[in-house]
C-alpha positions as CSV (number, residue, x, y, z in Angstrom):
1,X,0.0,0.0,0.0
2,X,2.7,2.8,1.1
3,X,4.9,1.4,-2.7
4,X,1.6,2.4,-4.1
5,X,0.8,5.7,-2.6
6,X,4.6,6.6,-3.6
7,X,4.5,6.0,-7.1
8,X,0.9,8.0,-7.2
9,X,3.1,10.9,-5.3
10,X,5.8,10.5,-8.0
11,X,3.6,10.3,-10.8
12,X,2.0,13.6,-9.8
13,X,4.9,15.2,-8.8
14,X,6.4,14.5,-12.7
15,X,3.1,16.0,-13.6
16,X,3.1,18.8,-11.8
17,X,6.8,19.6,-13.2
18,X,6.5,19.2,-17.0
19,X,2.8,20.5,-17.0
20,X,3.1,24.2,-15.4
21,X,1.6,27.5,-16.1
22,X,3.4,30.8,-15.2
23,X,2.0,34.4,-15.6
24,X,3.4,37.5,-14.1
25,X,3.9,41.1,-15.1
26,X,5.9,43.9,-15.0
27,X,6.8,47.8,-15.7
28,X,9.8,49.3,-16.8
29,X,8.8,52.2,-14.1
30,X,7.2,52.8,-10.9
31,X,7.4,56.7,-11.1
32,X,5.5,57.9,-13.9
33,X,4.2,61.6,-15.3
34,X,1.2,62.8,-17.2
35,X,1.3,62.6,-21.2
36,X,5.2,60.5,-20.8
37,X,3.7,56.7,-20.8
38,X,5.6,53.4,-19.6
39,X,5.4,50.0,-20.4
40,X,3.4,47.2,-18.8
41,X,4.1,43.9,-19.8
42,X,2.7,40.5,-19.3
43,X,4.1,37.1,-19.7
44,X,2.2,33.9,-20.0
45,X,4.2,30.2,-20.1
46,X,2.5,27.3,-20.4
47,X,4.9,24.3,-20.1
48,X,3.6,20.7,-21.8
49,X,1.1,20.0,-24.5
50,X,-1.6,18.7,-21.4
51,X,-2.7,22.0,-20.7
52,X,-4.8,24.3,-22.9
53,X,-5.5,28.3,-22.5
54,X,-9.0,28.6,-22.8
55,X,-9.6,32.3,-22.5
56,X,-7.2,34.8,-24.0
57,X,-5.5,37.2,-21.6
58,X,-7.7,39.7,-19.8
59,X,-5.8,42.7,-19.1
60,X,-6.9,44.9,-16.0
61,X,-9.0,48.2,-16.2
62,X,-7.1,50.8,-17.9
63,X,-9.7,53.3,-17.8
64,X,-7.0,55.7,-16.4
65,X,-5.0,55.7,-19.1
66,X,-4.4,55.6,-22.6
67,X,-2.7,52.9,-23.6
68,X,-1.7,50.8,-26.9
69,X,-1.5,47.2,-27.0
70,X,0.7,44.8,-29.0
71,X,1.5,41.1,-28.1
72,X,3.3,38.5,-29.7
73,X,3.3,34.7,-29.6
74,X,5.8,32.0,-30.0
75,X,6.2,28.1,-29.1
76,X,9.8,26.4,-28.4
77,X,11.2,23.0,-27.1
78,X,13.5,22.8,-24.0
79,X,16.3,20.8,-24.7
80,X,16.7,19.6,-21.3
81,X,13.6,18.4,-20.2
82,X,12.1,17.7,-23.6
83,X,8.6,19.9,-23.6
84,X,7.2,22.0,-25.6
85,X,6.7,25.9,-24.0
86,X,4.3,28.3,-25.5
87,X,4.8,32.0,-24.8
88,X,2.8,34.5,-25.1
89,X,3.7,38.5,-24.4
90,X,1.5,41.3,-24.3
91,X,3.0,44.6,-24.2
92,X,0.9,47.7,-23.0
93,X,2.1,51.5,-23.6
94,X,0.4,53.3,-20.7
95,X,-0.2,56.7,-20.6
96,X,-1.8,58.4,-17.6
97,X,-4.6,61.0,-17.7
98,X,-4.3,62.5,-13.9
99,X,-1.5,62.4,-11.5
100,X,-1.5,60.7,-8.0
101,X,-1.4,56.8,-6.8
102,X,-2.7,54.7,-9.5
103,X,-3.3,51.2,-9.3
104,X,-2.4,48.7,-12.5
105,X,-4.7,45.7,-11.8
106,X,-4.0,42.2,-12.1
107,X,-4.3,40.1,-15.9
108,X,-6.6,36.8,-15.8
109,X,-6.2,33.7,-17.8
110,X,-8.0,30.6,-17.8
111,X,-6.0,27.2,-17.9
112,X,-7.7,23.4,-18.0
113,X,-10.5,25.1,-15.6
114,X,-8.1,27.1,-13.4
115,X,-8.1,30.8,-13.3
116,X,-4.3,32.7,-13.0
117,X,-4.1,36.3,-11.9
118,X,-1.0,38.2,-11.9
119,X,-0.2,40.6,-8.4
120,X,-1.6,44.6,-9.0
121,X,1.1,47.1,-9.5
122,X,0.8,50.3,-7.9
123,X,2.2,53.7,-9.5
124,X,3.2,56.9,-8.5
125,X,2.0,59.2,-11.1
126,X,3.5,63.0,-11.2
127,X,2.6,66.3,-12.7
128,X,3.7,66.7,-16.4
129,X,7.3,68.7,-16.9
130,X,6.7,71.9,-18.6
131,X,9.1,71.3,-20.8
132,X,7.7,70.2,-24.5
133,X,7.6,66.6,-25.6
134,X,10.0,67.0,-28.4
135,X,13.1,67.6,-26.1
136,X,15.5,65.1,-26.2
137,X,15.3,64.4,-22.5
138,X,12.4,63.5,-22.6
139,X,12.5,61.5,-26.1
140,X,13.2,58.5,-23.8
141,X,9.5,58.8,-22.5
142,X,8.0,59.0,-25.3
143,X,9.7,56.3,-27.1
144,X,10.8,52.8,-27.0
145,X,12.4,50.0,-29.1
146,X,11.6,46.1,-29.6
147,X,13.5,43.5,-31.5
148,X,11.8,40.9,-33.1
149,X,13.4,37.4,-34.2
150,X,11.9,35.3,-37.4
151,X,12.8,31.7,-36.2
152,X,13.5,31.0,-32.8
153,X,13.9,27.3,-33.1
154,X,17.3,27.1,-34.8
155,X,20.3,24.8,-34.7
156,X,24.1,25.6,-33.0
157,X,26.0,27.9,-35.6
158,X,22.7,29.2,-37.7
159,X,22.7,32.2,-38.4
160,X,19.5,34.6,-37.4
161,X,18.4,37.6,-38.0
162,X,16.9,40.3,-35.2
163,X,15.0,43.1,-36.3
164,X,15.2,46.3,-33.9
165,X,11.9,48.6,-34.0
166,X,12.0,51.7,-32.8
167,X,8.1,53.4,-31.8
168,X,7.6,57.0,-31.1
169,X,4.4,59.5,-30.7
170,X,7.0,61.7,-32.4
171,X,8.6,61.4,-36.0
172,X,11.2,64.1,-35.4
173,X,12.1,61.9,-32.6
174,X,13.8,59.0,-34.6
175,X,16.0,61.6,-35.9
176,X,17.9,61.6,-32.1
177,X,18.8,58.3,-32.8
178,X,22.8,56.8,-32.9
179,X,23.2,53.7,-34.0
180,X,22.4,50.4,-32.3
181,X,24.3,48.5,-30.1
182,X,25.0,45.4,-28.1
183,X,27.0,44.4,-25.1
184,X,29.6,42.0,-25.2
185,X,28.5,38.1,-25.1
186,X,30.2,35.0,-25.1
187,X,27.0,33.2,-26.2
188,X,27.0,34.8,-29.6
189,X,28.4,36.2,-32.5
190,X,27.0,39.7,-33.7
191,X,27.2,41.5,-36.7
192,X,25.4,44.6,-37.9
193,X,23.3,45.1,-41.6
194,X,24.2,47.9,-43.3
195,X,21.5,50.0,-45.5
196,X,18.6,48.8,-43.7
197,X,15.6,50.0,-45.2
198,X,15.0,53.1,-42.6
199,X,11.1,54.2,-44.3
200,X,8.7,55.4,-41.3
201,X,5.7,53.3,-41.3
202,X,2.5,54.2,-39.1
203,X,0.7,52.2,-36.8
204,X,-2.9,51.3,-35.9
205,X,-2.4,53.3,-32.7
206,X,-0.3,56.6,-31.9
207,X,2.7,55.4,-32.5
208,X,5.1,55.3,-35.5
209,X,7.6,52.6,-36.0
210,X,11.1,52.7,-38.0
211,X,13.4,49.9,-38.6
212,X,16.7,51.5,-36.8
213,X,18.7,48.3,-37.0
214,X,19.1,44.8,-38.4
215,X,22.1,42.2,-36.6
216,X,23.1,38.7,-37.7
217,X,23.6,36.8,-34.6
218,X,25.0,33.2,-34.5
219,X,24.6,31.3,-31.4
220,X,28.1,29.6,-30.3
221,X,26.1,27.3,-27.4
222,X,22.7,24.6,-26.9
223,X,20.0,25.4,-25.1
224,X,17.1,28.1,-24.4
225,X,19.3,31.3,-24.9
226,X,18.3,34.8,-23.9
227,X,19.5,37.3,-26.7
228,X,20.8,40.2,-24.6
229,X,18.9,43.2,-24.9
230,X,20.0,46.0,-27.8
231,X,20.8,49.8,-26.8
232,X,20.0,52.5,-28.5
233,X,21.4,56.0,-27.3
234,X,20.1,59.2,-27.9
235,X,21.9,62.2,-29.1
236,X,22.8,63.6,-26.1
237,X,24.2,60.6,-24.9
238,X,23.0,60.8,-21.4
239,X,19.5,58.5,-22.1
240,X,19.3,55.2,-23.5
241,X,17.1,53.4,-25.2
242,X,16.8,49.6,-24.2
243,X,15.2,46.7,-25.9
244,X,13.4,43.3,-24.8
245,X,15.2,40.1,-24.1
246,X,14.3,37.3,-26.7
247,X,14.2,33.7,-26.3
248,X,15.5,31.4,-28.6
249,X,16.0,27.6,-28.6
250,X,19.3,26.7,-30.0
251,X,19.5,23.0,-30.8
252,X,22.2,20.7,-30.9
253,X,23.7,19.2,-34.4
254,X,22.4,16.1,-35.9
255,X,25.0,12.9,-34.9
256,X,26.7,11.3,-37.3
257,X,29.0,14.5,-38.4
258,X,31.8,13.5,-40.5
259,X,35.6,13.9,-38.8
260,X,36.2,16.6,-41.2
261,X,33.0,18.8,-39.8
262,X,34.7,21.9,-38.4
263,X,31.6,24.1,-36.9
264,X,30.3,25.1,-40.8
265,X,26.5,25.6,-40.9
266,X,24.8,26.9,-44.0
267,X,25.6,26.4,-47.7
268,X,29.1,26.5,-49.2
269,X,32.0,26.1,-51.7
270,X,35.8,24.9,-51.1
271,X,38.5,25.7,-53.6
272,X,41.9,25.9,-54.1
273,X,44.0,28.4,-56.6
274,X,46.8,30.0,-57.9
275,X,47.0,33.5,-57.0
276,X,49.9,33.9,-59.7
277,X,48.0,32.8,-62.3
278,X,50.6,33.8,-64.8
279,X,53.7,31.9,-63.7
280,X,54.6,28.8,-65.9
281,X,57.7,27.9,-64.2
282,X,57.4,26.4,-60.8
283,X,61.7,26.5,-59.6
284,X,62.6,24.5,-56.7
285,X,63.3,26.4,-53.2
286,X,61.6,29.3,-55.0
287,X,58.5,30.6,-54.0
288,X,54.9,30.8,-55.0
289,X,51.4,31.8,-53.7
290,X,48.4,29.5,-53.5
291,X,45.1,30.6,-51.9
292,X,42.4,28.5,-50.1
293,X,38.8,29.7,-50.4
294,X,35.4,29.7,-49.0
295,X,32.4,30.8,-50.7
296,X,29.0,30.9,-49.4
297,X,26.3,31.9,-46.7
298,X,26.2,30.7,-43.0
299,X,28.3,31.3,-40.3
300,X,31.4,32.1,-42.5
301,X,34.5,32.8,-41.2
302,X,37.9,32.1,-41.5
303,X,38.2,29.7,-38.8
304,X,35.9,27.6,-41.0
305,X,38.7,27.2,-43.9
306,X,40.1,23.9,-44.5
307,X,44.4,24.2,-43.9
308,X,46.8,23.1,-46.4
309,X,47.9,19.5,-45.6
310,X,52.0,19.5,-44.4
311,X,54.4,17.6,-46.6
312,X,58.1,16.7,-47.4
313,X,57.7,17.7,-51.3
314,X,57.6,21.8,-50.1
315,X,57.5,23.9,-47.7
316,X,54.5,26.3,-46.1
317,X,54.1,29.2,-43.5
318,X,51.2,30.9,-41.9
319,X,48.8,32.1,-43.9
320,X,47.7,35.5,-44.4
321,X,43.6,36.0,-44.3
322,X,41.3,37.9,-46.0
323,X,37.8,38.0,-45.3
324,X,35.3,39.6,-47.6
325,X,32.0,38.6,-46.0
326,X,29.4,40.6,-45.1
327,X,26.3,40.4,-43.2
328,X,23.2,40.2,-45.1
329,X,19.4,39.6,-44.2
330,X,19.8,36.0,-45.2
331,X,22.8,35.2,-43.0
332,X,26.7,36.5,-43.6
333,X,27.9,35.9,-47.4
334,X,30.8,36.1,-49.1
335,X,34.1,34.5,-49.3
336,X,37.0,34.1,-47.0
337,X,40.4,33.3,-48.1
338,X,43.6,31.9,-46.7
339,X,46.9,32.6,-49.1
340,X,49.8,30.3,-48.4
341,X,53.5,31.1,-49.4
342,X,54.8,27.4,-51.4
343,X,58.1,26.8,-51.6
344,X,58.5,23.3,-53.8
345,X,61.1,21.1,-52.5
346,X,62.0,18.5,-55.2
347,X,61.8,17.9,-58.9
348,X,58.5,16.5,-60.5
349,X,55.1,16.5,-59.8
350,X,53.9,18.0,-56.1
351,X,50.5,17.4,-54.9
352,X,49.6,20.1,-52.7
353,X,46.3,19.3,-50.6
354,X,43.7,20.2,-48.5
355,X,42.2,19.5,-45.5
356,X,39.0,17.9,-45.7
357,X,35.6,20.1,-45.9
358,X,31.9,19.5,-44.7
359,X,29.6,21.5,-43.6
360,X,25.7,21.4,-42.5
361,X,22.7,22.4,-43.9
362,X,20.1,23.4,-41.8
363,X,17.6,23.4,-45.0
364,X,18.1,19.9,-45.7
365,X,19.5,19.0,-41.9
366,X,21.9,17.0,-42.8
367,X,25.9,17.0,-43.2
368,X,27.3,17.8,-46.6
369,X,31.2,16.6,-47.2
370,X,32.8,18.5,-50.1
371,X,36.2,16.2,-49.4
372,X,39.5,17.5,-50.7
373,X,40.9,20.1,-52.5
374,X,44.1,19.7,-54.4
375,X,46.4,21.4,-57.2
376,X,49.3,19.7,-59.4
377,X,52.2,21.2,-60.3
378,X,55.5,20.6,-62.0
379,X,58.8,21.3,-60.2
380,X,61.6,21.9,-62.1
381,X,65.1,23.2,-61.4
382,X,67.5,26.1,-63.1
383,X,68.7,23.3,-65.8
384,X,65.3,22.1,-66.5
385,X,64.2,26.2,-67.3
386,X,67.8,26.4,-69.1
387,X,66.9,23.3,-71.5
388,X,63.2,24.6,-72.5
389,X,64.4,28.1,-73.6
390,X,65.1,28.4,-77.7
391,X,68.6,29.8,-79.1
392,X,66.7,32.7,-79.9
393,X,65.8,33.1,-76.1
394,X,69.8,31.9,-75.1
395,X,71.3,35.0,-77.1
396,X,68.9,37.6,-75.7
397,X,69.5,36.7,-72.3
398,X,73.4,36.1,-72.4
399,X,73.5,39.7,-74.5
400,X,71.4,41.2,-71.6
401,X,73.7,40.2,-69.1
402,X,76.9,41.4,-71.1
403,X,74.9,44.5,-70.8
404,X,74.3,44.5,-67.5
405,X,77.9,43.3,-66.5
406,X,80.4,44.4,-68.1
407,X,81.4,47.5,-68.6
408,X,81.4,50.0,-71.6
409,X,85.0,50.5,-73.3
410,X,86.3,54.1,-72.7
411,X,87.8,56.3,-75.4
412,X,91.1,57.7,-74.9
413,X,91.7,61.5,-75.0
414,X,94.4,63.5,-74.9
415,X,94.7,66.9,-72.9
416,X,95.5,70.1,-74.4
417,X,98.8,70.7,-73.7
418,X,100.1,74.2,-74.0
419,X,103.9,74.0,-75.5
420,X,107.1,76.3,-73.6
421,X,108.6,79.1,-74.8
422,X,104.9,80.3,-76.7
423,X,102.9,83.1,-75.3
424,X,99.3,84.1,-75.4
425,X,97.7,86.3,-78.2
426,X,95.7,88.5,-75.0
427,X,94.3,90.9,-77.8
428,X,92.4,88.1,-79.7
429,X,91.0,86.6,-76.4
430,X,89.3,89.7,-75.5
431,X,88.2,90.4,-78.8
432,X,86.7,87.1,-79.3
433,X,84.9,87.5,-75.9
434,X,83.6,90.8,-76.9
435,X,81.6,89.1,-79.9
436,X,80.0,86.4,-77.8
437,X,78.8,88.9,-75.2
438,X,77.6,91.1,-78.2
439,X,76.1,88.2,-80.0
440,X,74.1,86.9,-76.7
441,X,72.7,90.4,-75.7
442,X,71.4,90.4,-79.0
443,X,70.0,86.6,-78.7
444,X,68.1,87.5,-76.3
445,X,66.8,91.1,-77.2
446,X,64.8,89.6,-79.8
447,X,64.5,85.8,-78.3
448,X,62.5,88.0,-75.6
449,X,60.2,90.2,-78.3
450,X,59.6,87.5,-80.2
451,X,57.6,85.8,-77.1
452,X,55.6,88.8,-75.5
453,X,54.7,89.0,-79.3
454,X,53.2,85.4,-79.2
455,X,51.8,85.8,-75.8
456,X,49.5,89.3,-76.9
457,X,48.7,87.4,-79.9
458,X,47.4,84.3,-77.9
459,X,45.6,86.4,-75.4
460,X,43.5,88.4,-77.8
461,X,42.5,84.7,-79.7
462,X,41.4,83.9,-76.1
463,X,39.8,86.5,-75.2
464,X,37.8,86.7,-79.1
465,X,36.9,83.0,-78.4
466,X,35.9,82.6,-75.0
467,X,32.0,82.3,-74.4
468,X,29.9,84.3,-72.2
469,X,28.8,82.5,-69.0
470,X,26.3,83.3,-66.5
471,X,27.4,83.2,-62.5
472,X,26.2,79.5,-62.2
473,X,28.6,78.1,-64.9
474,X,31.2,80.2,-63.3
475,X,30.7,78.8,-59.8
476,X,30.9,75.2,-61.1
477,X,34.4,76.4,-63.1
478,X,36.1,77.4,-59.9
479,X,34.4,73.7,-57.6
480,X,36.2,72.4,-61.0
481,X,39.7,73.9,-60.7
482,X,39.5,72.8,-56.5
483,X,38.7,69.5,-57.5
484,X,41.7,67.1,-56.3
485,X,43.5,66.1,-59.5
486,X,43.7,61.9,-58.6
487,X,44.8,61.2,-62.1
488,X,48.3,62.4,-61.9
489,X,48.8,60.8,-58.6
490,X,47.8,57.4,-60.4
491,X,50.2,57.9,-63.2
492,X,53.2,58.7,-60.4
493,X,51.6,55.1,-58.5
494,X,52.1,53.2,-61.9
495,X,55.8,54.7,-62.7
496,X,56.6,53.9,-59.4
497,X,55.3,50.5,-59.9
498,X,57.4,49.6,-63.2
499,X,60.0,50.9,-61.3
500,X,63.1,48.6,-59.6
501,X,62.3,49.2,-55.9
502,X,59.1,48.1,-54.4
503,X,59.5,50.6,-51.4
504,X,59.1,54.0,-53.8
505,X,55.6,52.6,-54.7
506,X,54.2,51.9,-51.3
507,X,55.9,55.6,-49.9
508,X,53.6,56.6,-52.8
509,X,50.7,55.7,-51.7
510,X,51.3,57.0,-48.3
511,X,51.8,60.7,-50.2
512,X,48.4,60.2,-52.2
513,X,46.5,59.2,-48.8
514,X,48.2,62.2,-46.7
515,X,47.1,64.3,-49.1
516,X,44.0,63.1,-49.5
517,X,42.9,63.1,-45.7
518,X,44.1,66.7,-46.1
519,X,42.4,67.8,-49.0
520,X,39.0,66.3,-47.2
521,X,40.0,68.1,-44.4
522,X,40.0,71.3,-46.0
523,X,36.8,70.5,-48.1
524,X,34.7,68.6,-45.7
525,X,35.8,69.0,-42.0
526,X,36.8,65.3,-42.1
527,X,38.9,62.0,-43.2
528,X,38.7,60.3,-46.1
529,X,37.8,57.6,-44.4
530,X,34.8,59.7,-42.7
531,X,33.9,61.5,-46.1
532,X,33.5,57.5,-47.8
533,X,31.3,56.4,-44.9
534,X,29.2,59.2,-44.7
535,X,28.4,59.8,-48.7
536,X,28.7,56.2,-49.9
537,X,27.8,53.7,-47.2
538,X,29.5,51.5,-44.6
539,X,30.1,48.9,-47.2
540,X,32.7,51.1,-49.8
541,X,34.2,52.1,-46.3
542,X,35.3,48.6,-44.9
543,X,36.6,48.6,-48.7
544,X,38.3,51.3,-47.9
545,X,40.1,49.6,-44.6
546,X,40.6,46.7,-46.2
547,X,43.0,48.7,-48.9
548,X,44.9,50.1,-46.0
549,X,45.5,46.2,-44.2
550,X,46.5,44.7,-47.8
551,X,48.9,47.8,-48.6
552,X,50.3,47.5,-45.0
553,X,50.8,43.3,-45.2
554,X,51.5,43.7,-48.7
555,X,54.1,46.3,-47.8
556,X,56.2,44.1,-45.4
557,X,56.0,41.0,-47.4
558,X,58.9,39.2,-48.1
559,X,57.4,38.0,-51.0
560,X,56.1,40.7,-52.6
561,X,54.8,41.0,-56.3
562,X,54.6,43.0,-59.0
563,X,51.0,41.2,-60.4
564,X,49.9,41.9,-56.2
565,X,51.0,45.2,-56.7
566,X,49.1,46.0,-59.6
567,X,45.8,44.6,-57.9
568,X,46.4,47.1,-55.3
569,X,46.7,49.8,-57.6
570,X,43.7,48.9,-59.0
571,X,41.6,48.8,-55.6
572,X,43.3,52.2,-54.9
573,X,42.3,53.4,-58.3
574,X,38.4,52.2,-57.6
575,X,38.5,53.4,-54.0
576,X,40.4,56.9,-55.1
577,X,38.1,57.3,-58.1
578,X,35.2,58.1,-56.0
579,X,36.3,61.8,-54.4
């Protein structure tokens, strides 16, 4: 009888635990004024499939205020205990009509036959501030920000994406607003969205709502995860704007992932390349670059990329990286790249692999092995390259290094030896001088009427031809002449490219980007850097510092290259091109 009664206890006591409902409510403020509302939220979870809401929420009387309602609903498993929680939050914007204690009254719910009530709220309600609504003080009153999340139920290393709303009785408000941001987590990887679509859109209520920022967030752990709330400051930098918290359930991967699996979620490519796509030779202990790429949209990153595989038939070092992804609404795109420095060490063929690649796709949930990537190349040493070249090829070469080597013959002169015992004829020295002094004043008498002659002549063809122009023409003539001239500073890049040392064309480029920070400077109160971020968009400005890090690796590369050169003159060219 007592084994009995136990397991009944037990049985209702797992009941009671995975069958639960919980409802409370809050505000964001218990000291409140006339006309500058708060928030009152409430929170309903019902844990297990057993139990079934039969009324919606009742919210209390609000006949005190005036108030806006919007709620959102959203169902999730926990991964520990295997249930299935639904969720459902209301959010109220409550606005008083009269000052004094107020009273927020309890919400009612009805579960399986049970009623819940959540605890009244009491508020201290104060006279409004005289100072007007549209102050930026008080913009923190008056508005107030929630992010949303499309999927909730995603898997360890999926990319989603969080939209940040910002709502606000005021549309000159959203103008107050910097840009988003969040505080540092170990949980997850953030990136911003740039060019968000910022259009105003207006609501059922008061309010109007604007689209202030868009993150990709990967979560880097399993389990139900809080994403930390965003801030938003305001101009003044003294008030803050803080979002909700949003759950999401991050599952774990799928067993069976292949030895190769290192963390990649989403879609991808693996390849492996030349970066000197020119070079035919291929000389033992010298070196050449080979790059290993990944293309696609996930979680990419570089510490997805498969590594080169080690071997006795050449040589590697650490790579260097270059990451061109960005973040995008449907994840974060692009390619990554690692570029290894080869160095063969034997004749004949080399095999140069890599690690193996797989990744998972959450679309089709399942693993995806790409296997590995490989090139084959030819190694040949200085006889080999000596044997392929033609007689043709043999002549010009040894005649260029007879140029190059050896030196010129000298012709033999003799001074001008004045004999003894013979004197100088003074009298014809100084006559002879006389005539070239003569013979230059003159030169130059009428070398000197000959141009103010041409110059009168071309100033009145100039003057008969030029046009009449109103004052706006003339305005846009001078902007013209202060223009920055790039196109000279490109043709000094490329002469100091052809030329022999490597160093003149990066101290170049240094000149061009001094004097371009102080040209903008002059013209617009800011960097180059600034002037590209503000007028063309964040995306041409990580461009831009991505220039600057491949000029500065580039620049202190022992293996340097004319063809890698010449892609950075390029980039500067496309980045330079736009002032």
């Amino acid at each position: 009888m007592i084994r009995k009664n136990l397991y009944i206890l037990f049985l209702l006591a797992s009941v009671y635990s995975f069958a639960q409902v919980n409802l409370y409510s809050e505000v964001n403020t218990k000291e409140a004024r006339v006309n500058n509302p708060f928030v009152f939220t409430v929170v309903l979870e019902i844990f297990g499939e057993d139990l079934a809401m039969e009324t919606p929420i009742k919210l209390p009387d609000l006949s005190k205020f005036d108030f806006a309602v919007s709620s959102e609903q959203s169902t999730f498993i926990d991964p520990v205990k295997k249930i299935r929680i639904n969720q459902i939050v209301c959010q109220v914007s409550l606005d008083p009509k009269q000052a004094g204690s107020l009273r927020v009254g309890s919400a009612l719910v009805k579960v399986n036959g049970k009623v819940y009530k959540t605890e009244p709220i009491d508020i201290i309600v104060k006279e409004p501030e005289k100072k007007a609504l549209a102050t930026v003080n008080n913009l923190s009153k008056n508005m107030y920000v929630n992010m949303q999340v499309a999927d909730r139920d995603v898997y360890k290393n999926e990319p989603v994406i969080a939209v940040l709303k910002a709502f606000s009785r005021n549309i000159s408000g959203f103008r107050h607003l910097e840009p988003a941001k969040f505080e540092h987590t170990k949980n997850f990887v953030i990136r911003s969205i740039a060019n968000v679509d910022e259009s105003i859109e207006e609501t059922d209520n008061d309010f109007s709502s604007q689209v202030v920022a868009m993150f990709v967030i990967v979560p880097k752990t399993v389990g139900v995860l809080d994403i930390p709330p965003a801030e938003v400051p305001l101009s003044n930098h003294k008030n803050m704007l803080t979002s909700n918290k949003v759950k999401i359930n991050v599952k774990k991967l799928p067993e069976g992932a292949p030895e190769s699996f290192n963390n990649a979620v989403g879609k991808f490519e693996a390849k492996i390349e030349l970066i000197d796509k020119n070079k035919e030779n291929f000389e033992i202990n010298k070196a050449f670059n080979v790059a290993v790429k990944i293309k696609g949209n996930g979680n990419l990153s570089p510490s997805i990329l498969p590594k080169i595989l080690p071997s006795s038939d050449y040589e590697t070092f650490e790579p260097k990286i270059i990451n061109n992804s960005i973040a995008t609404t449907e994840g974060i795109e692009g390619e990554v790249e690692a570029q290894y420095v080869i160095i063969p060490k034997k004749r004949g063929d080399i095999r140069i692999s890599t690690e193996n690649f797989s990744y998972f796709d959450p679309k089709q949930e399942k693993y995806i092995e790409i296997g590995s990537k490989f090139l084959v190349l030819n190694a040949v040493n200085a006889q080999d390259i000596a044997n392929a070249k033609s007689t043709l090829q043999k002549v010009n070469e040894y005649t260029n290094n007879v140029l190059e080597k050896v030196d010129s013959p000298v012709m033999s002169t003799q001074k001008l030896k004045i004999k003894e015992h013979k004197s100088f004829n003074w009298l014809g020295i100084f006559g002879n001088l006389l005539i070239i002094a003569f013979g230059a004043i003159v030169f130059i008498y009428f070398n000197k009427r000959r141009k103010e002659k041409r110059k009168s002549e071309l100033e009145k063809k100039t003057v008969a031809h030029q046009p009449i122009i109103n004052i706006e023409e003339t305005e846009e003539l001078l902007r013209n002449k202060k223009k920055f001239d790039t196109d000279s500073y490109f043709n000094y890049l490329h002469n100091r490219l052809n030329g022999e040392d490597a160093s003149q064309f990066f101290q170049a480029f240094e000149e061009l980007k001094t004097d371009v920070d102080q040209y903008c400077q002059d013209h617009y109160s800011s960097t180059f850097s600034e002037y590209l971020k503000a007028n063309f968009g964040l995306s041409i400005y990580e461009k831009y510092n991505q220039l600057i890090t491949e000029v500065n690796i580039e620049k202190f590369s022992p293996f340097s290259t004319k063809e890698k050169q010449a892609e950075i003159l390029d980039d500067i060219k496309e980045v330079y091109k736009l002032l």
